[in-house]
The first five atom37 places (N, CA, C, CB, O) and aatype in JSON, in Angstrom:
{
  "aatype": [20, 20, 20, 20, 20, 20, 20, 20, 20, 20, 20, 20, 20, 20, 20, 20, 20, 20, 20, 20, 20, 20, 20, 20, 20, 20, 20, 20, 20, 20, 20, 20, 20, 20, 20, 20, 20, 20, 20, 20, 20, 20, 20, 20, 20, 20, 20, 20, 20, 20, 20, 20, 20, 20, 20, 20, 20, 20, 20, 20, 20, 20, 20, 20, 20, 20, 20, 20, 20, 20, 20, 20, 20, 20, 20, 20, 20, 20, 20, 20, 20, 20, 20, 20, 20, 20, 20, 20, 20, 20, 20, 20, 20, 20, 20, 20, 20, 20, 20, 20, 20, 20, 20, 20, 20, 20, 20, 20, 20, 20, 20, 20, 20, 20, 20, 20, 20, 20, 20, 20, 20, 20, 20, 20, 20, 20, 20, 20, 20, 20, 20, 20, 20, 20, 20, 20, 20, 20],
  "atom_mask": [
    [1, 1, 1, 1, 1],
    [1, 1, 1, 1, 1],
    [1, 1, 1, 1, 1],
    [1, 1, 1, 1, 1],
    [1, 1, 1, 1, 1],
    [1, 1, 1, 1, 1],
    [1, 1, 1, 1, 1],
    [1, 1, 1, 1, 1],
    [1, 1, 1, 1, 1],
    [1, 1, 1, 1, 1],
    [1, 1, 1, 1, 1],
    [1, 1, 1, 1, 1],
    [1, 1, 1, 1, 1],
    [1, 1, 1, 1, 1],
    [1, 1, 1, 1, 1],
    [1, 1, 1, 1, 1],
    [1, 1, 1, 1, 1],
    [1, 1, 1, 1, 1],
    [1, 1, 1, 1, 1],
    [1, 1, 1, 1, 1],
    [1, 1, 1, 1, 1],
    [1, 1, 1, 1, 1],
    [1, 1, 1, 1, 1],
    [1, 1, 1, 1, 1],
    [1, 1, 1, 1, 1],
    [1, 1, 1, 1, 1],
    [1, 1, 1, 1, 1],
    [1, 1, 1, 1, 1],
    [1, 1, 1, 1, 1],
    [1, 1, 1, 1, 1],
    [1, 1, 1, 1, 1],
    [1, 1, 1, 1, 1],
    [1, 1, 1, 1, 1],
    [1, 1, 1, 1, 1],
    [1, 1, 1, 1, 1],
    [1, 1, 1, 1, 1],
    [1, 1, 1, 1, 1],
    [1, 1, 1, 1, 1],
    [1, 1, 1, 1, 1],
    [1, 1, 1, 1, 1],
    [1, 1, 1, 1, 1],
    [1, 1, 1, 1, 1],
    [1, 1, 1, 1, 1],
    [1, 1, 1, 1, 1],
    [1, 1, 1, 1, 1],
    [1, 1, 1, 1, 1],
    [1, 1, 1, 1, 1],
    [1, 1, 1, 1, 1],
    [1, 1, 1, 1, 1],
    [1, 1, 1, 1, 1],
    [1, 1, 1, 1, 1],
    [1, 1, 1, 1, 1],
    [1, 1, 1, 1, 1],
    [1, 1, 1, 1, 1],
    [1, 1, 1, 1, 1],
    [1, 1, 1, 1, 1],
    [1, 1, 1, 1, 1],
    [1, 1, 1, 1, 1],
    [1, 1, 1, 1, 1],
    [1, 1, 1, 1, 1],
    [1, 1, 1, 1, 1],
    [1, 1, 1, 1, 1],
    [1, 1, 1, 1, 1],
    [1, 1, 1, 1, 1],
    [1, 1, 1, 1, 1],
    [1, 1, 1, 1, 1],
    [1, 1, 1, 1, 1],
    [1, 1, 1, 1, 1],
    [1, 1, 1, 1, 1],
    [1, 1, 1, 1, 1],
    [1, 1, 1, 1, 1],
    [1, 1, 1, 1, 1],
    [1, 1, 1, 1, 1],
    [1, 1, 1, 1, 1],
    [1, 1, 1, 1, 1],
    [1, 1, 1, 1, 1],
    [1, 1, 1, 1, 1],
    [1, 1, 1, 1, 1],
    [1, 1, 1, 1, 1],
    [1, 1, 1, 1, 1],
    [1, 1, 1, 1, 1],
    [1, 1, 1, 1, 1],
    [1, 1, 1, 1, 1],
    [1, 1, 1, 1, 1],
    [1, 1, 1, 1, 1],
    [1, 1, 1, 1, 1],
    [1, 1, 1, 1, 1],
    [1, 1, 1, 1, 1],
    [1, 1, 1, 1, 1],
    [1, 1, 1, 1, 1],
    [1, 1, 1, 1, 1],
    [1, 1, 1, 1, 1],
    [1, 1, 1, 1, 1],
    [1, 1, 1, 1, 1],
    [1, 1, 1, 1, 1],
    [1, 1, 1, 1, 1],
    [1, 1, 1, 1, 1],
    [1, 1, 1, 1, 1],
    [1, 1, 1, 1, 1],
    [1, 1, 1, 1, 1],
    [1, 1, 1, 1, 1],
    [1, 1, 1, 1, 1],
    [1, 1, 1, 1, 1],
    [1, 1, 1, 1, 1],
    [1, 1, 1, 1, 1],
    [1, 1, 1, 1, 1],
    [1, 1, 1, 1, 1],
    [1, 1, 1, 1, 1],
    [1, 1, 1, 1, 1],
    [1, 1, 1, 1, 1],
    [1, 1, 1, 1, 1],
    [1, 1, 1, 1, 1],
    [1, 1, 1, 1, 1],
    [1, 1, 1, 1, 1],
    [1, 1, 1, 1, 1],
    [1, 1, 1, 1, 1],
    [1, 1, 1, 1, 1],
    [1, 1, 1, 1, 1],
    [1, 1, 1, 1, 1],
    [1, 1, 1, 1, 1],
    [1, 1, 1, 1, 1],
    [1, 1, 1, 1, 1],
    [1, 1, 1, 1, 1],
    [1, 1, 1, 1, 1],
    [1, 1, 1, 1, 1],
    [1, 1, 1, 1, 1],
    [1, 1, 1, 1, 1],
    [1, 1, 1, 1, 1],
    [1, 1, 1, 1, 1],
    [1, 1, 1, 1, 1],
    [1, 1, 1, 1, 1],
    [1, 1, 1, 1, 1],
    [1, 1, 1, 1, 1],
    [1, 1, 1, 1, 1],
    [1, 1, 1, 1, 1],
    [1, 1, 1, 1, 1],
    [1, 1, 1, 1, 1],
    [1, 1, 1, 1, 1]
  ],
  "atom_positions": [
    [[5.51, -2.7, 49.83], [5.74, -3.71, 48.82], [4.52, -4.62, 48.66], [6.98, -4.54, 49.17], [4.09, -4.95, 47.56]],
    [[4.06, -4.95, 49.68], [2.74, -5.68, 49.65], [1.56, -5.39, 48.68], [2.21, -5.53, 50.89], [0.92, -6.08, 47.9]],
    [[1.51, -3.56, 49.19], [0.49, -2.82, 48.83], [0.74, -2.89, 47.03], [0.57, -1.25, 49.66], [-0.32, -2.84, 46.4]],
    [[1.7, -2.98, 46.41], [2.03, -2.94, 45.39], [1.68, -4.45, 44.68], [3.31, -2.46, 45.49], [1.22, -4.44, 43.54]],
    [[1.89, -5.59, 45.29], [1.42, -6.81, 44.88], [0.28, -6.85, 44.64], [1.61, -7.69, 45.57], [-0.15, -7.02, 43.5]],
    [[-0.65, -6.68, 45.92], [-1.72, -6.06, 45.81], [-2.46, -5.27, 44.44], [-1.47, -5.33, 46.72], [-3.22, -5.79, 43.63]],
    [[-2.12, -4.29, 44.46], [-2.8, -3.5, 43.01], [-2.0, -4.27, 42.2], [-2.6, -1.63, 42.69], [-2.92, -4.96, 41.76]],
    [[-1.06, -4.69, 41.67], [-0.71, -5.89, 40.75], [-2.05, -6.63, 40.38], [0.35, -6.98, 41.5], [-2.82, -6.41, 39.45]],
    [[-2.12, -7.66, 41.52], [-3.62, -8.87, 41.37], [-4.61, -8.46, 40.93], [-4.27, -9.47, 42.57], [-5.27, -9.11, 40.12]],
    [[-5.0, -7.1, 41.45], [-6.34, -6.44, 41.31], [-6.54, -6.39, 40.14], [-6.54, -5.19, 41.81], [-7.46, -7.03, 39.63]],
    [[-5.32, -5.25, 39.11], [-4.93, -4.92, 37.54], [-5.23, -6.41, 36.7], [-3.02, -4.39, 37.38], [-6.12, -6.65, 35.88]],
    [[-4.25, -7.22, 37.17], [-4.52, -8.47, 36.32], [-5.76, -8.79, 36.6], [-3.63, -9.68, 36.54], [-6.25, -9.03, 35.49]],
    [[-6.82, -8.98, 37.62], [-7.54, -9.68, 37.71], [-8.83, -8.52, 36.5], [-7.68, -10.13, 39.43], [-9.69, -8.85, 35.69]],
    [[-8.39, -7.32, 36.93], [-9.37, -6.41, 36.16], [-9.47, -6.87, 34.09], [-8.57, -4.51, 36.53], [-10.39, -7.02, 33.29]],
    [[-8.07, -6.91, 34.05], [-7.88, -7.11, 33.04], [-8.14, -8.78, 32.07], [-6.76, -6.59, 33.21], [-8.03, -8.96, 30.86]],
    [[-8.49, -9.7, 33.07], [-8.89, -11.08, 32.25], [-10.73, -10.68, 32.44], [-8.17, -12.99, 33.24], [-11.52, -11.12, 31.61]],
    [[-11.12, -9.94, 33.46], [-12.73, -9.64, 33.61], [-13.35, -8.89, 31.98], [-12.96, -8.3, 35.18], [-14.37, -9.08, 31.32]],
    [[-12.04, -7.94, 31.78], [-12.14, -7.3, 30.02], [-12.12, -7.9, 29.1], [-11.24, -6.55, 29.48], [-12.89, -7.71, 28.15]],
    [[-11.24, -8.77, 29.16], [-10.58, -9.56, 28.29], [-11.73, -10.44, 27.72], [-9.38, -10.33, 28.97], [-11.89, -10.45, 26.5]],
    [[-12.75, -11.38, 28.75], [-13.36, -12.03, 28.61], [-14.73, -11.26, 27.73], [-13.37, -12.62, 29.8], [-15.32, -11.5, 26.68]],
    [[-14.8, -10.37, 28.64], [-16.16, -9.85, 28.09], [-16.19, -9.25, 26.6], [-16.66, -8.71, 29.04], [-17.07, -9.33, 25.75]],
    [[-14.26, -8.25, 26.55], [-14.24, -8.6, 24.73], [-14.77, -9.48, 23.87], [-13.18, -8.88, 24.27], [-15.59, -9.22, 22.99]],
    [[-14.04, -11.15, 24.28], [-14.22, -11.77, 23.54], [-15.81, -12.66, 23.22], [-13.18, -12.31, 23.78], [-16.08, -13.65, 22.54]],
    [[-16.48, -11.92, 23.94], [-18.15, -12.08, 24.29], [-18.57, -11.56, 23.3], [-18.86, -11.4, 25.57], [-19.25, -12.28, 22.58]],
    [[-18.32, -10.01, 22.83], [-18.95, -9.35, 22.4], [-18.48, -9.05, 20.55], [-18.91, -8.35, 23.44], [-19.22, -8.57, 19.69]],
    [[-16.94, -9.57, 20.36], [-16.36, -9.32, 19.23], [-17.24, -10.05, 18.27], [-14.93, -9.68, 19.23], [-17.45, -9.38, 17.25]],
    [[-17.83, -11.22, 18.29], [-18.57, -11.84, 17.51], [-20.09, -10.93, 16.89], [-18.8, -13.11, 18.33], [-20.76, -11.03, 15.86]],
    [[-20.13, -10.52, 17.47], [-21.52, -9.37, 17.05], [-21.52, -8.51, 16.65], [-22.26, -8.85, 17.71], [-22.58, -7.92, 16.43]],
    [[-19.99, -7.86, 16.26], [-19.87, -6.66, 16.19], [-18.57, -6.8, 14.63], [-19.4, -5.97, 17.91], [-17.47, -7.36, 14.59]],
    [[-19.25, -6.08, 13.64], [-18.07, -6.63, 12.7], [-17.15, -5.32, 12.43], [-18.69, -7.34, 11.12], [-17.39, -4.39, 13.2]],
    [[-16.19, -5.12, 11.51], [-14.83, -4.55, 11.85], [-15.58, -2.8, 11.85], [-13.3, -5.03, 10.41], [-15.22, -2.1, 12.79]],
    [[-16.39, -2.28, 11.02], [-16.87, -1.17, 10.58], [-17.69, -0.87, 11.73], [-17.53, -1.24, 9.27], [-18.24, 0.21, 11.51]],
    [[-18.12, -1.48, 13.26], [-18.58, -1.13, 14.04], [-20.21, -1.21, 13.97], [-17.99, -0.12, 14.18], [-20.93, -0.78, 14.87]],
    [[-20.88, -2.08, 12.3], [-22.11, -2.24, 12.65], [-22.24, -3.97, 12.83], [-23.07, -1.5, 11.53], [-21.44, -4.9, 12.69]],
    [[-23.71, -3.88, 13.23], [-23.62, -5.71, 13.99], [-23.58, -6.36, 12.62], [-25.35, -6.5, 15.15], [-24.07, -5.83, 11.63]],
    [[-22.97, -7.49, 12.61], [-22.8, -8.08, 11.34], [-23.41, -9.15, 11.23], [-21.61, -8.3, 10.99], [-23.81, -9.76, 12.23]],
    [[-23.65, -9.69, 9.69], [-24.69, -10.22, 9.58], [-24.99, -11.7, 10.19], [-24.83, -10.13, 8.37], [-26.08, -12.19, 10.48]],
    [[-23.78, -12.21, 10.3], [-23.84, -13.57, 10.95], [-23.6, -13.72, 12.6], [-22.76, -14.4, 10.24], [-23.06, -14.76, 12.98]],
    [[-24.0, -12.69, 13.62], [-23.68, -12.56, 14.62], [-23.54, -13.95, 15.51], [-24.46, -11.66, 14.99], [-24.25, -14.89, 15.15]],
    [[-22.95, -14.08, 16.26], [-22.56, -15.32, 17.0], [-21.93, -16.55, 16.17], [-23.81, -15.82, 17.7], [-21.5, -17.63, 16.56]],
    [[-22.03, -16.06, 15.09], [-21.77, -17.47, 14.28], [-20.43, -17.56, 13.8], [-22.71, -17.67, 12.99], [-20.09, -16.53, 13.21]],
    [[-19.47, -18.53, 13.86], [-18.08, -18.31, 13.31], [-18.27, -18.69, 11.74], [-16.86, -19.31, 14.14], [-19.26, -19.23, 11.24]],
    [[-17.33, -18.36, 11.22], [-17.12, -18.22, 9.81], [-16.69, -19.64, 9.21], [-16.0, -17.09, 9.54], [-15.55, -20.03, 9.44]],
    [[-17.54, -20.41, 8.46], [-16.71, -21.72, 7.88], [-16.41, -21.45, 6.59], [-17.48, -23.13, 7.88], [-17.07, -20.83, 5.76]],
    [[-15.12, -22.08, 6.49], [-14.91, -21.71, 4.89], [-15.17, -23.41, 4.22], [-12.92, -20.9, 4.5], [-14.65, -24.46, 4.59]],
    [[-16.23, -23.13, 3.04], [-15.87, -23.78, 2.21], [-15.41, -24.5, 1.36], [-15.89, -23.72, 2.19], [-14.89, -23.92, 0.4]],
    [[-15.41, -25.98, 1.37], [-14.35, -26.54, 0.09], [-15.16, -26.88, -0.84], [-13.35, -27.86, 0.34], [-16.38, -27.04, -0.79]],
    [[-14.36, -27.0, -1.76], [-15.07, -27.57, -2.91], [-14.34, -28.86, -3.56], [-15.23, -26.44, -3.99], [-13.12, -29.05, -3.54]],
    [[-15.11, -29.53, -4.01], [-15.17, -31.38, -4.09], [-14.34, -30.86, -5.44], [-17.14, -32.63, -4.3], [-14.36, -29.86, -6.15]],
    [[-13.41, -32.4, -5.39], [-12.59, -32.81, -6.5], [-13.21, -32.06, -8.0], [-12.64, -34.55, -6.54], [-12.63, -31.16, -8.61]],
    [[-14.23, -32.55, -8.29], [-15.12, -32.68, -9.6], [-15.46, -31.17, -10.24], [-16.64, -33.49, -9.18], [-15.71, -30.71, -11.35]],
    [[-15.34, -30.68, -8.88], [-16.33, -29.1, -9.25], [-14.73, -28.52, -9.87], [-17.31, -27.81, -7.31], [-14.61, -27.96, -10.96]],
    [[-13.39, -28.83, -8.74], [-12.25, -28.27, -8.9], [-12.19, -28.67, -10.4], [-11.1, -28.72, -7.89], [-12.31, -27.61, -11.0]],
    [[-12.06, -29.66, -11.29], [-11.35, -30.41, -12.4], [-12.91, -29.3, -13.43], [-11.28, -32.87, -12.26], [-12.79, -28.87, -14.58]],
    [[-13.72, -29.18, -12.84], [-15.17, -28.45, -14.16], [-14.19, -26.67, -13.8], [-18.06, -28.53, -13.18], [-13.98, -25.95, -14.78]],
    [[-13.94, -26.43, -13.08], [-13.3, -24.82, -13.14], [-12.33, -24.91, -13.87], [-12.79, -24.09, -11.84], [-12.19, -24.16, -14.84]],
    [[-11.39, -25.93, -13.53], [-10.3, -25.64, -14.38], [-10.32, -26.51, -16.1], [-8.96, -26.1, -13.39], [-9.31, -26.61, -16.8]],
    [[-11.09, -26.8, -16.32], [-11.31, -27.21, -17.68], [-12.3, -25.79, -18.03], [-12.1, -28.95, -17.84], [-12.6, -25.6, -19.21]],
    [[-12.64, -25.11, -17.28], [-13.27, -24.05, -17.98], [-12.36, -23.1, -17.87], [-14.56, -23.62, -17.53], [-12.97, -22.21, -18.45]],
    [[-11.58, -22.73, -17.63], [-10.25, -22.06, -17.38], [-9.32, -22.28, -18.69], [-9.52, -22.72, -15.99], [-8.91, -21.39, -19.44]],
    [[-9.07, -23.7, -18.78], [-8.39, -24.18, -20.26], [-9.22, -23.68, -21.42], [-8.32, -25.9, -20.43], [-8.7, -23.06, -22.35]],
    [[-10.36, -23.9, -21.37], [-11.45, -23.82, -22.48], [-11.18, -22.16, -22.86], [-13.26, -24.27, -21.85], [-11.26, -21.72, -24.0]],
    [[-10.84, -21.29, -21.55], [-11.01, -19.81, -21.93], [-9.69, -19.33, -22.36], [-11.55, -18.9, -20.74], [-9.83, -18.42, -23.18]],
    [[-8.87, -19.51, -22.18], [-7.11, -18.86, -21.88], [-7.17, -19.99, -23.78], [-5.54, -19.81, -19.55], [-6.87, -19.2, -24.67]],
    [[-7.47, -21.38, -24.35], [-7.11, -21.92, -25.7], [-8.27, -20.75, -26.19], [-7.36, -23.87, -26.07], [-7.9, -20.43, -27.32]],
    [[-9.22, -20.15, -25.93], [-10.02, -19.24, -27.07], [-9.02, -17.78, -27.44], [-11.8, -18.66, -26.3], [-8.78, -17.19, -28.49]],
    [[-8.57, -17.55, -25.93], [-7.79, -16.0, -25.87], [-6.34, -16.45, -27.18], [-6.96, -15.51, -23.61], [-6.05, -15.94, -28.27]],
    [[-5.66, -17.75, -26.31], [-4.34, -17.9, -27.51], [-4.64, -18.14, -28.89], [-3.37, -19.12, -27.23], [-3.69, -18.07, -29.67]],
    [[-6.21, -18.52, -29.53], [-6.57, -18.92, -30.99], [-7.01, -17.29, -31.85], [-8.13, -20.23, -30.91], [-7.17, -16.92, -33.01]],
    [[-7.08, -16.63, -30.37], [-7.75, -15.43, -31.29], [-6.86, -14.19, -31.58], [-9.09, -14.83, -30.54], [-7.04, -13.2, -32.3]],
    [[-5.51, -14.73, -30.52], [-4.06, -13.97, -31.3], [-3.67, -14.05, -32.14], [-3.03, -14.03, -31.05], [-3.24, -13.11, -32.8]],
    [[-3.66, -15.49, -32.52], [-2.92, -15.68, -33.9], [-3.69, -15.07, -35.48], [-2.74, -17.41, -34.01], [-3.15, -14.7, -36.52]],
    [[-5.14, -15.17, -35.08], [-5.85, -14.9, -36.09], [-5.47, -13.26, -36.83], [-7.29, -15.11, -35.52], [-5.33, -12.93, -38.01]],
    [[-5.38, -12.4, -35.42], [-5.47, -10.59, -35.84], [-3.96, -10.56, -35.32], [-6.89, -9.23, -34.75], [-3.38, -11.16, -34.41]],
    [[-3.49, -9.51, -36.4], [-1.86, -9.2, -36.51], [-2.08, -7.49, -35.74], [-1.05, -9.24, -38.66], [-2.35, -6.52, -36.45]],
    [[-1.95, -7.39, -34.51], [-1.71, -6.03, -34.37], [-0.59, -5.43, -34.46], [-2.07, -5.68, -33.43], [-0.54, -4.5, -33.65]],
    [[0.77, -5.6, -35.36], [1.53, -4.84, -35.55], [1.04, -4.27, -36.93], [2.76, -5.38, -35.39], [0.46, -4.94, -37.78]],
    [[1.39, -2.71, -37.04], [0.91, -2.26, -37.92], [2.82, -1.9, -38.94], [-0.31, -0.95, -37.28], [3.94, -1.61, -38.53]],
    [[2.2, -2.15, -40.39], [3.2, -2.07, -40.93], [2.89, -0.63, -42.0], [3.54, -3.52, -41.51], [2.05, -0.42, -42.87]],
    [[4.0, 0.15, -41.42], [4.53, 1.28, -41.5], [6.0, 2.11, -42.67], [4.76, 1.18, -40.18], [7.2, 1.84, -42.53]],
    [[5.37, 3.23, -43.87], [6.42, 2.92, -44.75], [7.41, 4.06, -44.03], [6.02, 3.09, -46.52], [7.29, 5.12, -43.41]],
    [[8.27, 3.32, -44.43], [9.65, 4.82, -44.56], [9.34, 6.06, -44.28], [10.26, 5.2, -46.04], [9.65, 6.62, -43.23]],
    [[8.61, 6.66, -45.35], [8.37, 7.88, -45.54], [7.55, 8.65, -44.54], [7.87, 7.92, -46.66], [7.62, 9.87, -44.38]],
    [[6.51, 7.54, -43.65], [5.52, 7.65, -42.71], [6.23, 7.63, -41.69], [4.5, 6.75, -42.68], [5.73, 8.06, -40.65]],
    [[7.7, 7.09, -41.7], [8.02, 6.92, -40.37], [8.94, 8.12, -39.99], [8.66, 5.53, -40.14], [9.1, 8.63, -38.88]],
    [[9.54, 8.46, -41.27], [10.44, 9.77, -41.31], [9.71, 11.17, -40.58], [10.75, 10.13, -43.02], [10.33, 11.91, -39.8]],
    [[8.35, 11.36, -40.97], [7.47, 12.16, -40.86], [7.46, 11.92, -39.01], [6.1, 11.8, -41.92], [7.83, 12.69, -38.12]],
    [[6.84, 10.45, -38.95], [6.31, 10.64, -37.22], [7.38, 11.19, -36.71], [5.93, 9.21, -36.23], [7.07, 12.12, -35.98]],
    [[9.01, 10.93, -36.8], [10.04, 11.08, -36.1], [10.19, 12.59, -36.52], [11.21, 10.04, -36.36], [11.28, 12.9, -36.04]],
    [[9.73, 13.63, -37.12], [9.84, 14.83, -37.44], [9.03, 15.74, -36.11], [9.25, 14.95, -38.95], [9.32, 16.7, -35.39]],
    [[7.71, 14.71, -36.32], [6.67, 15.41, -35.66], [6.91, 15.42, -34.26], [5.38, 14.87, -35.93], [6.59, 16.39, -33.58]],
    [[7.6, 14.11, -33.63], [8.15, 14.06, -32.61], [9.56, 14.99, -31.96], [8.28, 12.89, -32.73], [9.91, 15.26, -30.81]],
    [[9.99, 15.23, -32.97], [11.44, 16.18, -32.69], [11.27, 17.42, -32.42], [12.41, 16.3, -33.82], [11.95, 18.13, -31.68]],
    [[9.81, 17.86, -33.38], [9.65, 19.26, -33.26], [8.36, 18.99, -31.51], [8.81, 20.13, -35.23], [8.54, 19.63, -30.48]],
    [[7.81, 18.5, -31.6], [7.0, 18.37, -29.85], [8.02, 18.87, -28.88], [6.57, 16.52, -29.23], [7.96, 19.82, -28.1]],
    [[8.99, 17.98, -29.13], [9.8, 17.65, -27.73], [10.75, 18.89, -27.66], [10.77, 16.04, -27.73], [11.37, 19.13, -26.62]],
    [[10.91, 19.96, -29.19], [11.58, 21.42, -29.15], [11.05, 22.1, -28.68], [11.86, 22.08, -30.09], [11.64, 23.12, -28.32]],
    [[9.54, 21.94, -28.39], [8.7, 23.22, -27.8], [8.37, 22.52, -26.0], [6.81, 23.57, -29.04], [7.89, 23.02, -24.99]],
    [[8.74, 21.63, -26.22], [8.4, 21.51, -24.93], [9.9, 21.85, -24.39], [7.69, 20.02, -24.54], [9.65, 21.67, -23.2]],
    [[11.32, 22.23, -24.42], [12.32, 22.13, -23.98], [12.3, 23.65, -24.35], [13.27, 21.04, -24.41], [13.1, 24.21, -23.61]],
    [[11.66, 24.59, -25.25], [12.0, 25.74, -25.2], [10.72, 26.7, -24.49], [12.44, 26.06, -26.61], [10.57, 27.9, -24.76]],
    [[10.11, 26.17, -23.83], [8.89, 25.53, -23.0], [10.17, 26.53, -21.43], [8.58, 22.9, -23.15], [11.03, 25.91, -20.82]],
    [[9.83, 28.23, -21.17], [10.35, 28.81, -20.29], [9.44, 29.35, -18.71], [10.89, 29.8, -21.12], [9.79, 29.76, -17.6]],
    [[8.2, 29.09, -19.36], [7.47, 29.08, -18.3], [7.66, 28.31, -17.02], [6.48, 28.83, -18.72], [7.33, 28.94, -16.01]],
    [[8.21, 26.79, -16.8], [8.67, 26.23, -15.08], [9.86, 27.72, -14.92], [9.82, 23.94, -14.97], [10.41, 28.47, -15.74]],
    [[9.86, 27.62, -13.74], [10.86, 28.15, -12.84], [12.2, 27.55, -13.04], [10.45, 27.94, -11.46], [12.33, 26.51, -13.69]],
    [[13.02, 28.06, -12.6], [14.36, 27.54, -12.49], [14.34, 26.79, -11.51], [15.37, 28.42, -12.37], [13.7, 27.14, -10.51]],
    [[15.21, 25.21, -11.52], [15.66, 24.62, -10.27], [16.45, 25.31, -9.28], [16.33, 23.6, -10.55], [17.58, 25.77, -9.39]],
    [[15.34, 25.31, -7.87], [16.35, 26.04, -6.8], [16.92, 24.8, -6.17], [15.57, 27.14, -5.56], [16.61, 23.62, -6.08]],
    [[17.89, 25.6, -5.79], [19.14, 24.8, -5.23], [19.58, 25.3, -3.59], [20.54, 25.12, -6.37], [19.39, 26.51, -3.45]],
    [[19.9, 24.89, -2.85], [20.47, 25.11, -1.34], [21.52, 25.72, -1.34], [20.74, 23.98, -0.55], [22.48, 25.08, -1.78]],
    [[21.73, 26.9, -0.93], [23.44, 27.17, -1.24], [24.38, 26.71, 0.5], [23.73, 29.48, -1.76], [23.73, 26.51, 1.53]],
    [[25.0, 26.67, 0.49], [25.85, 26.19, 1.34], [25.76, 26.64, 2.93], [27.05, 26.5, 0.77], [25.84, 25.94, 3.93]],
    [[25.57, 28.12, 2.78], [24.84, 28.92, 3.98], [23.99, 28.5, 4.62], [24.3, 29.92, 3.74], [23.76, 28.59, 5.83]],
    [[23.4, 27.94, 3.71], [22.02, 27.76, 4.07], [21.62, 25.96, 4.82], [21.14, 28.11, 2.48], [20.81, 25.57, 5.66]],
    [[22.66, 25.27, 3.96], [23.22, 24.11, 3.95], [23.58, 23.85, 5.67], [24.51, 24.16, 2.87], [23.02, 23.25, 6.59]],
    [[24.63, 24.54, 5.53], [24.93, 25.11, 6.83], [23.9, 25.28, 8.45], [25.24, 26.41, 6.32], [23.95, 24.78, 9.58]],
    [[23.11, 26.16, 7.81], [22.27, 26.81, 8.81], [21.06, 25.11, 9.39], [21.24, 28.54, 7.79], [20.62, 24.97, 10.53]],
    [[20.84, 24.25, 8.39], [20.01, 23.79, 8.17], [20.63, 22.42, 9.47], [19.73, 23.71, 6.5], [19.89, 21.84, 10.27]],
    [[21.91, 22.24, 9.34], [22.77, 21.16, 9.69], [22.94, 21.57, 11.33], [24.28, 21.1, 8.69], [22.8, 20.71, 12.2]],
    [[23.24, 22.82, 11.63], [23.43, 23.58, 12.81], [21.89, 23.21, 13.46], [23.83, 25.34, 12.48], [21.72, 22.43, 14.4]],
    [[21.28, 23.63, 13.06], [19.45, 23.33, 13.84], [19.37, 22.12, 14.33], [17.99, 23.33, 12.74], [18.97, 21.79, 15.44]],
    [[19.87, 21.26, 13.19], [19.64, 20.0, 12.96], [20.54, 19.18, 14.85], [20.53, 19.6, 11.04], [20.14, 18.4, 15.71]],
    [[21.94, 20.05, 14.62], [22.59, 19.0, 16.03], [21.87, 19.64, 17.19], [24.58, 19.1, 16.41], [21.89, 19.07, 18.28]],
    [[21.12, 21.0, 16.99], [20.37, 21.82, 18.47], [19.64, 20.75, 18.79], [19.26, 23.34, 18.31], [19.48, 20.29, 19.92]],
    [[19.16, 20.33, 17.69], [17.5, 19.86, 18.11], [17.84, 18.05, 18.37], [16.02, 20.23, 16.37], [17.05, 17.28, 18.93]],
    [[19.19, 17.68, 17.82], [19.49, 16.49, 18.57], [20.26, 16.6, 20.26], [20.46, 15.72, 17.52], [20.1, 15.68, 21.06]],
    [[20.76, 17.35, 20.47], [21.09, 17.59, 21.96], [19.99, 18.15, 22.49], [22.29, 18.49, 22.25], [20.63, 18.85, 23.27]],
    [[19.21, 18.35, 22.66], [17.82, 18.91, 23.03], [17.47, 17.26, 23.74], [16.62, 19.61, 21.4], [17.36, 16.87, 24.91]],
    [[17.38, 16.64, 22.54], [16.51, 15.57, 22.51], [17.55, 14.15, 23.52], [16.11, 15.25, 20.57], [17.09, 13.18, 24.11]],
    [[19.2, 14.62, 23.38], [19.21, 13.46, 24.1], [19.66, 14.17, 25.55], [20.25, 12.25, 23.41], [20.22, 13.37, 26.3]],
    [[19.54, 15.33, 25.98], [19.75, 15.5, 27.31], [18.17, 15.49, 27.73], [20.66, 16.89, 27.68], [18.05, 15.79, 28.92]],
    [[17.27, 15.3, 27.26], [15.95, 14.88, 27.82], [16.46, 13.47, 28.22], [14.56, 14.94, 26.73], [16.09, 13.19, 29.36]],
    [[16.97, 12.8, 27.8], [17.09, 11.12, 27.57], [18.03, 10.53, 28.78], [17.9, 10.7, 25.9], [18.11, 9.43, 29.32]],
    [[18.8, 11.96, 28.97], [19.77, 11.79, 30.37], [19.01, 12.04, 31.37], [21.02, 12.75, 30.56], [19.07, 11.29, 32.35]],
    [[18.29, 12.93, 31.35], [17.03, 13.43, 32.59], [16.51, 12.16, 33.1], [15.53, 14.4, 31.93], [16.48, 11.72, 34.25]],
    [[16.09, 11.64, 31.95], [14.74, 10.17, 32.2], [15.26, 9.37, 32.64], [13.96, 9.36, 31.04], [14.7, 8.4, 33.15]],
    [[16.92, 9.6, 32.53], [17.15, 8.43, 32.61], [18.42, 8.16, 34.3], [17.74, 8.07, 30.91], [18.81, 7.04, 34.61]]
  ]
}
């Protein structure tokens, strides 16, 4: 029991000796495994002052009032007669006939019950397999 405390201390003690020297070395080394450019140096983030915040977002307003002035100006719905529309809905009816008389896919296969069967049977082997390992271990 001793001997076991023992290699306990050792393990932990091995493991803060790693630990440390990780955290020595993570700074030099960036995620892709080449040295990165700011080595040793931690990362500060940036703020930015009141003034600069209120000049972005007045340029923000300035852009989004040009985008809403220049909707109203151009009408992209297109206006379309009867007769044009009778036609598209023709052209569309006959597409969608050739694509449905369109025999080239295969037929949907389906599982038949046998098989259904056979599939379900494997299925409880390979779970009693798995939990009389679980009785072994255990």
């Amino acid at each position: 029991m001793a001997n076991i405390v023992e290699v306990l201390k050792e393990l932990q003690s091995e493991r803060d000796r790693l630990d440390q020297a990780i955290k020595a070395l993570k700074p030099l080394v960036s995620m892709n495994g080449q040295p990165s450019a700011g080595a040793g140096r931690e990362e500060v983030r940036r703020t930015l002052s009141v003034a600069a915040r209120r000049r972005i977002a007045a340029a923000a307003r300035a852009r989004w009032a040009r985008v809403k002035a220049g909707k109203n100006e151009t009408s992209h719905t297109r206006i379309v007669s009867s007769s044009a529309r009778q036609k598209m809905a023709a052209a569309q009816k006959a597409r969608w006939a050739r694509v449905r008389a369109n025999t080239n896919s295969p037929a949907k296969r389906t599982l038949t019950i046998a098989g259904r069967r056979r599939i379900a049977a494997a299925q409880r082997a390979r779970w009693a397999t798995v939990r009389a390992k679980g009785k072994k271990a255990a």
